[in-house]
Chimera marker file (.cmm) of the C-alpha trace (Angstrom):
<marker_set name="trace">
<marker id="1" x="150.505" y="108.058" z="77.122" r="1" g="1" b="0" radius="0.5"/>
<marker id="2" x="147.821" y="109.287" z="74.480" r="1" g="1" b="0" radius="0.5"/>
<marker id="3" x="147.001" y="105.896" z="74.039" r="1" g="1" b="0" radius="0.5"/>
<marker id="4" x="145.943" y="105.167" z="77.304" r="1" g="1" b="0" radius="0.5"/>
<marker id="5" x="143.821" y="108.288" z="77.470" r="1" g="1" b="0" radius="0.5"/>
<marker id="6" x="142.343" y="107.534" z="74.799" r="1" g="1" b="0" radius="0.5"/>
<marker id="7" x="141.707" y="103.623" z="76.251" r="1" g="1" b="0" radius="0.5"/>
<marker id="8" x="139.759" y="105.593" z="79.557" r="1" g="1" b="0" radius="0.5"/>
<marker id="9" x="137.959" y="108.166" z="76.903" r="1" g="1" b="0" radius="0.5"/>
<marker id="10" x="140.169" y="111.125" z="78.594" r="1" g="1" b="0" radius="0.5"/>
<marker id="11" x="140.776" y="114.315" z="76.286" r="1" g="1" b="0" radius="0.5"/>
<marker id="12" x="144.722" y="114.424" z="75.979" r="1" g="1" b="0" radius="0.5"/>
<marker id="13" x="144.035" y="118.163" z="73.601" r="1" g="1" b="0" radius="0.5"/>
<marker id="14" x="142.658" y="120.203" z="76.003" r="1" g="1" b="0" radius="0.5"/>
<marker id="15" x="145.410" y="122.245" z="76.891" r="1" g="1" b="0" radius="0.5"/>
<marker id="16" x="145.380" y="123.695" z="80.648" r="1" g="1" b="0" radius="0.5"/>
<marker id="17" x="143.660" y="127.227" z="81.362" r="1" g="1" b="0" radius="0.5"/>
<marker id="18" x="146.996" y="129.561" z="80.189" r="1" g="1" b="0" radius="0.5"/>
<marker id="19" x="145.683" y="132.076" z="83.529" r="1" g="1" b="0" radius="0.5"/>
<marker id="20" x="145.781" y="129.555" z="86.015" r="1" g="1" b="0" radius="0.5"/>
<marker id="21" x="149.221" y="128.835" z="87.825" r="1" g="1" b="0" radius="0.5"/>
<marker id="22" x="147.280" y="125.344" z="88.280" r="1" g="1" b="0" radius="0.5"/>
<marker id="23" x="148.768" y="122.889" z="91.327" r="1" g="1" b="0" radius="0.5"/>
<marker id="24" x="152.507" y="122.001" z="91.484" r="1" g="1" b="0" radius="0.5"/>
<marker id="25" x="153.146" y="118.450" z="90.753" r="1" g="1" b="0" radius="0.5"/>
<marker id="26" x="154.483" y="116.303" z="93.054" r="1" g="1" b="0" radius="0.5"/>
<marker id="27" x="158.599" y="116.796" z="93.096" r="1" g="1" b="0" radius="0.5"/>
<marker id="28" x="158.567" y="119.922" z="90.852" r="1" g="1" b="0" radius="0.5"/>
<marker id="29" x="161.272" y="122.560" z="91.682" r="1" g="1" b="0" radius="0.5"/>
<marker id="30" x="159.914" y="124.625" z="93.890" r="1" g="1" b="0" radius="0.5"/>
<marker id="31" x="159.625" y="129.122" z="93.969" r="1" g="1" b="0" radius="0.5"/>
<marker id="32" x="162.684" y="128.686" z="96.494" r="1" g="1" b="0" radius="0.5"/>
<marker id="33" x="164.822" y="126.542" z="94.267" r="1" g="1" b="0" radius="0.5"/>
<marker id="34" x="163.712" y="128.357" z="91.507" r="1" g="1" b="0" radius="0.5"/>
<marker id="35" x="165.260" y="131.340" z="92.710" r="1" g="1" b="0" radius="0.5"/>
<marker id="36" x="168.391" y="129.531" z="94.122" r="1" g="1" b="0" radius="0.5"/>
<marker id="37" x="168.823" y="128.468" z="90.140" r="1" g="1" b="0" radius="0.5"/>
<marker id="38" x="168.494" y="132.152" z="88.685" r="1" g="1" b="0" radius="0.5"/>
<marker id="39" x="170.479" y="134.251" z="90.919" r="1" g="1" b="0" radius="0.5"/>
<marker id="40" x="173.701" y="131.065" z="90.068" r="1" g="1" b="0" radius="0.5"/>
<marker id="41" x="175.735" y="130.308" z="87.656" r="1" g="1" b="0" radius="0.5"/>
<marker id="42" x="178.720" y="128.366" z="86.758" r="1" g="1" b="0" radius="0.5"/>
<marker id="43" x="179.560" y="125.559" z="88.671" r="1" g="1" b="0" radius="0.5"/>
<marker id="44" x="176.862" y="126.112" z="91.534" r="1" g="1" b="0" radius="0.5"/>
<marker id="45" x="174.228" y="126.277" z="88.964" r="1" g="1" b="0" radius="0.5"/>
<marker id="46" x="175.018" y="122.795" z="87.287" r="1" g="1" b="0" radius="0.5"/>
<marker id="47" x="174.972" y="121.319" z="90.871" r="1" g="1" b="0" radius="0.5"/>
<marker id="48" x="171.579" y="122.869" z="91.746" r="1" g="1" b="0" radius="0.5"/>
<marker id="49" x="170.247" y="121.895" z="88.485" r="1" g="1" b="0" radius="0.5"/>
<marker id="50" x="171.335" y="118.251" z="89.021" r="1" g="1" b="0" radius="0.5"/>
<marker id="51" x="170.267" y="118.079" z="92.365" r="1" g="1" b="0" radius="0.5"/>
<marker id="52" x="166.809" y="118.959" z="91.433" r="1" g="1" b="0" radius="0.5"/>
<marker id="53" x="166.719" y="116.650" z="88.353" r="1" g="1" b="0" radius="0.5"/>
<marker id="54" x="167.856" y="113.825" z="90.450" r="1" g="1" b="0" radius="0.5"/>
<marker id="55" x="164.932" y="114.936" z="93.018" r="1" g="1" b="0" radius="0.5"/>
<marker id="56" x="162.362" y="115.120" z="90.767" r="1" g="1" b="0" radius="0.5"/>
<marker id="57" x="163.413" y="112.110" z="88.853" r="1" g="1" b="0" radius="0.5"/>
<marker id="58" x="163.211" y="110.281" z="92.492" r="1" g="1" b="0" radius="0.5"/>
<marker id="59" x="159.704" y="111.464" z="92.714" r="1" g="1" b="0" radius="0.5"/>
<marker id="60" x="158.686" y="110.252" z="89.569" r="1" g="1" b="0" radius="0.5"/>
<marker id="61" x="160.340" y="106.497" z="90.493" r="1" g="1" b="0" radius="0.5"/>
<marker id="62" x="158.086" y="106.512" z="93.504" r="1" g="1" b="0" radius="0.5"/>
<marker id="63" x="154.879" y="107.363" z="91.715" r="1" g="1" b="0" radius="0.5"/>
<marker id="64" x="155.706" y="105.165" z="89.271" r="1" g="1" b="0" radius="0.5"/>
<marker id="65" x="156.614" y="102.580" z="91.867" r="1" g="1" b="0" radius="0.5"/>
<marker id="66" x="152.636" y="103.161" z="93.452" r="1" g="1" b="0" radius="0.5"/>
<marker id="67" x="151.344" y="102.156" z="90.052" r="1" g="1" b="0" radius="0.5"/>
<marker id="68" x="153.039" y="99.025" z="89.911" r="1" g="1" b="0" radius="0.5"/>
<marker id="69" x="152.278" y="98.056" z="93.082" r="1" g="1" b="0" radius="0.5"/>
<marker id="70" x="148.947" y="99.056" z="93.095" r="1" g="1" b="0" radius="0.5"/>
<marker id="71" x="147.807" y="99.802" z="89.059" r="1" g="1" b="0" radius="0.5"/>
<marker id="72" x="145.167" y="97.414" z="87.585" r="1" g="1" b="0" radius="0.5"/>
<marker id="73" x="145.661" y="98.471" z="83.887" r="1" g="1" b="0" radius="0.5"/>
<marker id="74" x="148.659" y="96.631" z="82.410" r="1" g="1" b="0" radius="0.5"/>
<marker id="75" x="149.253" y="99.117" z="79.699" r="1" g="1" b="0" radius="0.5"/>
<marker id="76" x="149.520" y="101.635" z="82.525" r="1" g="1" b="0" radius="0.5"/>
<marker id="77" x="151.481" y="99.571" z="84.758" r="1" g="1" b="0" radius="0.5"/>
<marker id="78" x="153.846" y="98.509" z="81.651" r="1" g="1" b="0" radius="0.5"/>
<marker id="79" x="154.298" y="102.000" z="81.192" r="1" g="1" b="0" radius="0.5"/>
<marker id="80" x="155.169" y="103.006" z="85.156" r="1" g="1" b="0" radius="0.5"/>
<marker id="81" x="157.392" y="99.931" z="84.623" r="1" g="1" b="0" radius="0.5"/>
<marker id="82" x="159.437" y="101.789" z="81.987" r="1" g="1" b="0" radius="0.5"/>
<marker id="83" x="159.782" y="104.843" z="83.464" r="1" g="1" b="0" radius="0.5"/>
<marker id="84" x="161.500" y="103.355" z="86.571" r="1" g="1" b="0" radius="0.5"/>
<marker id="85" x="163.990" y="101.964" z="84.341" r="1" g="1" b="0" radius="0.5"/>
<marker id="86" x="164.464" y="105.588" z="82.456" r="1" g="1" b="0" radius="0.5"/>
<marker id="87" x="163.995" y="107.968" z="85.403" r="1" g="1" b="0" radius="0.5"/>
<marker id="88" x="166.499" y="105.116" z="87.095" r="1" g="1" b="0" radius="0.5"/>
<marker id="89" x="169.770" y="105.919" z="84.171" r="1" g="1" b="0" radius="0.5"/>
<marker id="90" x="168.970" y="109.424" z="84.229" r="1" g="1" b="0" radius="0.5"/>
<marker id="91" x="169.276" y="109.381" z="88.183" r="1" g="1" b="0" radius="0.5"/>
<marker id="92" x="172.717" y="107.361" z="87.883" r="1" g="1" b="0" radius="0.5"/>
<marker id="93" x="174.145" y="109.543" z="85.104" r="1" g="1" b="0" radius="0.5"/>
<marker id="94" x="173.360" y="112.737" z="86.922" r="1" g="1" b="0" radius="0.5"/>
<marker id="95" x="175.006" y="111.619" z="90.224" r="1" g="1" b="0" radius="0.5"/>
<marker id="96" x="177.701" y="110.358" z="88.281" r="1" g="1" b="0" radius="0.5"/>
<marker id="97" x="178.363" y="113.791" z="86.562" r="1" g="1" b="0" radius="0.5"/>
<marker id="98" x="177.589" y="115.559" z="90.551" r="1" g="1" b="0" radius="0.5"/>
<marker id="99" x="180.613" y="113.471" z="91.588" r="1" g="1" b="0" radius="0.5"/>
<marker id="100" x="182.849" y="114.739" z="88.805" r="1" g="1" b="0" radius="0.5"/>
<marker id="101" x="183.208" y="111.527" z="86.767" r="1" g="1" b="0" radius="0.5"/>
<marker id="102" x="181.113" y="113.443" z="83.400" r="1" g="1" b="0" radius="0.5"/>
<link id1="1" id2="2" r="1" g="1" b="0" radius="0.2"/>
<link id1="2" id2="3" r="1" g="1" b="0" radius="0.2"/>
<link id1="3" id2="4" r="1" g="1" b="0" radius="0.2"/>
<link id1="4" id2="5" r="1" g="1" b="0" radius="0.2"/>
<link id1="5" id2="6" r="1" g="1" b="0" radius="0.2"/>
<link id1="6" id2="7" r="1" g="1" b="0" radius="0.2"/>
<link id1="7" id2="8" r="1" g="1" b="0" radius="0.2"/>
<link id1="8" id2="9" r="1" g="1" b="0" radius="0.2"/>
<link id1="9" id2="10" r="1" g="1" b="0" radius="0.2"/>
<link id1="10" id2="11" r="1" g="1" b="0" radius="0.2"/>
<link id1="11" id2="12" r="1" g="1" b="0" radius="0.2"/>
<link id1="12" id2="13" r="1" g="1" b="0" radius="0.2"/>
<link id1="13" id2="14" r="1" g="1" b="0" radius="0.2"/>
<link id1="14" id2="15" r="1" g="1" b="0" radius="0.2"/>
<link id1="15" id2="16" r="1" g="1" b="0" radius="0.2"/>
<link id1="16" id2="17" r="1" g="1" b="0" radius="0.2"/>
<link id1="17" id2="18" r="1" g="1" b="0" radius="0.2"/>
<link id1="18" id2="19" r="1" g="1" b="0" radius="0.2"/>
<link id1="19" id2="20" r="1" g="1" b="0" radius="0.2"/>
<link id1="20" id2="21" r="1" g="1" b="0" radius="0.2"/>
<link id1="21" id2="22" r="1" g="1" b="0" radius="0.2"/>
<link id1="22" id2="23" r="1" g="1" b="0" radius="0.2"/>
<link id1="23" id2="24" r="1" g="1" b="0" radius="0.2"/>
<link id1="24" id2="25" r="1" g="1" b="0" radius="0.2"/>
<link id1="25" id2="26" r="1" g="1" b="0" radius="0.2"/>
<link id1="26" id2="27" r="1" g="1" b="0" radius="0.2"/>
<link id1="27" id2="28" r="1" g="1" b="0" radius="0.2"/>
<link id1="28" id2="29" r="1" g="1" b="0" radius="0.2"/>
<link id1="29" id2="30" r="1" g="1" b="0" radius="0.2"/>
<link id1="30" id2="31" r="1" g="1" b="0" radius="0.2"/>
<link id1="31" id2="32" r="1" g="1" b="0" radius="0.2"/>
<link id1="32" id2="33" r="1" g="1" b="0" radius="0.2"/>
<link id1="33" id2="34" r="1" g="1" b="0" radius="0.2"/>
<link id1="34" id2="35" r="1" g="1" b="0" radius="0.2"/>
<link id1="35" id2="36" r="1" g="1" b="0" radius="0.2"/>
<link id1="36" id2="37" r="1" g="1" b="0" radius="0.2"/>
<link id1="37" id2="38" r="1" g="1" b="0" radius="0.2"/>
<link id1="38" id2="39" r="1" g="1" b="0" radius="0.2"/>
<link id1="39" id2="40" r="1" g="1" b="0" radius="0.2"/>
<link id1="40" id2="41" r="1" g="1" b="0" radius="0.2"/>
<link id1="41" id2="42" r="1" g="1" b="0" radius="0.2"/>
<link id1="42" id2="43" r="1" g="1" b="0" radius="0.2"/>
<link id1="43" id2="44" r="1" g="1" b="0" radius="0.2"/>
<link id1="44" id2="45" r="1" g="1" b="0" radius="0.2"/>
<link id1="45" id2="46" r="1" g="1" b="0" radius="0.2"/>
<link id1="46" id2="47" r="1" g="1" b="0" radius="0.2"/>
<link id1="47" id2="48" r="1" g="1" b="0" radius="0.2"/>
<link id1="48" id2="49" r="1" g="1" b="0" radius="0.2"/>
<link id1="49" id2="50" r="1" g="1" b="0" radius="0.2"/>
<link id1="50" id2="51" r="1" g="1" b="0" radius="0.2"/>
<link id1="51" id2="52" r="1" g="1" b="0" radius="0.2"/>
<link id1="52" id2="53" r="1" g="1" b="0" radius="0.2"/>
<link id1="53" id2="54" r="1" g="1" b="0" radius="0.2"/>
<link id1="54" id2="55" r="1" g="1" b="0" radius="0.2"/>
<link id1="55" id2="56" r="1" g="1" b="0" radius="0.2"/>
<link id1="56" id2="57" r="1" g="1" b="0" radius="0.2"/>
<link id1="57" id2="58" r="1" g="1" b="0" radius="0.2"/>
<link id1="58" id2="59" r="1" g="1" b="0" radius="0.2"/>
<link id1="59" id2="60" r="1" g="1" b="0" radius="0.2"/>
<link id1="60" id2="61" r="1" g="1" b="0" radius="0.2"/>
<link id1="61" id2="62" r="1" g="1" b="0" radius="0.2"/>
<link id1="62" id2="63" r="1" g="1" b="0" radius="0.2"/>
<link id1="63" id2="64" r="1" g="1" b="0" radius="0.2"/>
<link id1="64" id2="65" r="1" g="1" b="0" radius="0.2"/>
<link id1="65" id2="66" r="1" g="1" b="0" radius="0.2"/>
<link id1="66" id2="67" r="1" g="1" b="0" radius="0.2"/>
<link id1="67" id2="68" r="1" g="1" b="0" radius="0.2"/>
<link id1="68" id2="69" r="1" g="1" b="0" radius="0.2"/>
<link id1="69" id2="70" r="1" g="1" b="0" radius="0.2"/>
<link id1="70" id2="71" r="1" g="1" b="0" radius="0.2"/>
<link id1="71" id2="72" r="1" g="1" b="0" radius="0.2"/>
<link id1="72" id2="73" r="1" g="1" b="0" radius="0.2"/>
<link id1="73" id2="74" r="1" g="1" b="0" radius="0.2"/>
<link id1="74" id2="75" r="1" g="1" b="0" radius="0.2"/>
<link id1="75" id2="76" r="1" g="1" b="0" radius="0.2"/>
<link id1="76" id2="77" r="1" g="1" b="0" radius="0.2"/>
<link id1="77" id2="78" r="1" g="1" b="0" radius="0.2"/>
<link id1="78" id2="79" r="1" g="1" b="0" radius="0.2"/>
<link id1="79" id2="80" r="1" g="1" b="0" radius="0.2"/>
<link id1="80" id2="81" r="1" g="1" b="0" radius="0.2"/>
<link id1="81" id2="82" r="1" g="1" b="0" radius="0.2"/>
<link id1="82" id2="83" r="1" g="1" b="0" radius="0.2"/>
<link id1="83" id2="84" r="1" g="1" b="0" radius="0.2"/>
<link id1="84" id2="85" r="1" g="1" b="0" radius="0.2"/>
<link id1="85" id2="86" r="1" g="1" b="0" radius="0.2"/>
<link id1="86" id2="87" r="1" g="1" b="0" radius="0.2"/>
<link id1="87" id2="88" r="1" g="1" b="0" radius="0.2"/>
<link id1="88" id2="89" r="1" g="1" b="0" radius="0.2"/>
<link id1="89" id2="90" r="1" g="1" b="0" radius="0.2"/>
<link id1="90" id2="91" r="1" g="1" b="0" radius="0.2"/>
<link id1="91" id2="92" r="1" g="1" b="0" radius="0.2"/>
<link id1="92" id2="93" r="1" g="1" b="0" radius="0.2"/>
<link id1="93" id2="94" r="1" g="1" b="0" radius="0.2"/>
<link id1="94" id2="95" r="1" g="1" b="0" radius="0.2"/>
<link id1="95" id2="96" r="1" g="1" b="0" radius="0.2"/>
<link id1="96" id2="97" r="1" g="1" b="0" radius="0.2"/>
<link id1="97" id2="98" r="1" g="1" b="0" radius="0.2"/>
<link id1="98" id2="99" r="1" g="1" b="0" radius="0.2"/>
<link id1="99" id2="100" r="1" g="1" b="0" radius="0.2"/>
<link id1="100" id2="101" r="1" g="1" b="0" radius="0.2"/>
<link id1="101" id2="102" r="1" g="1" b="0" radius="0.2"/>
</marker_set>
């Protein structure tokens, strides 16, 4: 990822203002699940968890997806390539282990 900043002449150090709650990214947990997560445990919280992994990971496939589709830098699209692939096995293990079989 630093090397394709670095390719478009992007600063990858400067860090984000530390006082600014800045936007949410797209398929972040939001303030409601949040919550949901803190006031669980056990069981339930391992199922919330997952279930917001598995959304967020889904997110991240279709944004990734967009830049294939439509990306006209091949590292970039390379890259969006591999994360499908990643975000894919983390998707099927998780779902696996919501199921019970891990």
């Amino acid at each position: 990822m630093k090397a394709l900043l670095v390719q478009w002449n992007a600063d990858s150090t400067t860090p984000p203002d530390p006082g600014s709650p800045g936007p949410t990214a797209p398929g972040a947990i939001d303030e409601a699940a949040l919550a949901r997560l803190q006031g669980s445990s056990g069981r339930d919280f391992d199922v919330l968890w997952l279930q917001s992994m598995i959304a967020h990971g889904q997110r991240a496939i279709q944004i990734a997806n967009a830049e294939i589709a439509n990306g006209v830098n091949v590292d970039a699209v390379g890259f969006a390539k591999q994360i499908v692939g990643k975000r894919q096995a983390e998707i099927d293990r998780m779902q696996q282990m919501l199921a019970g079989g891990g």
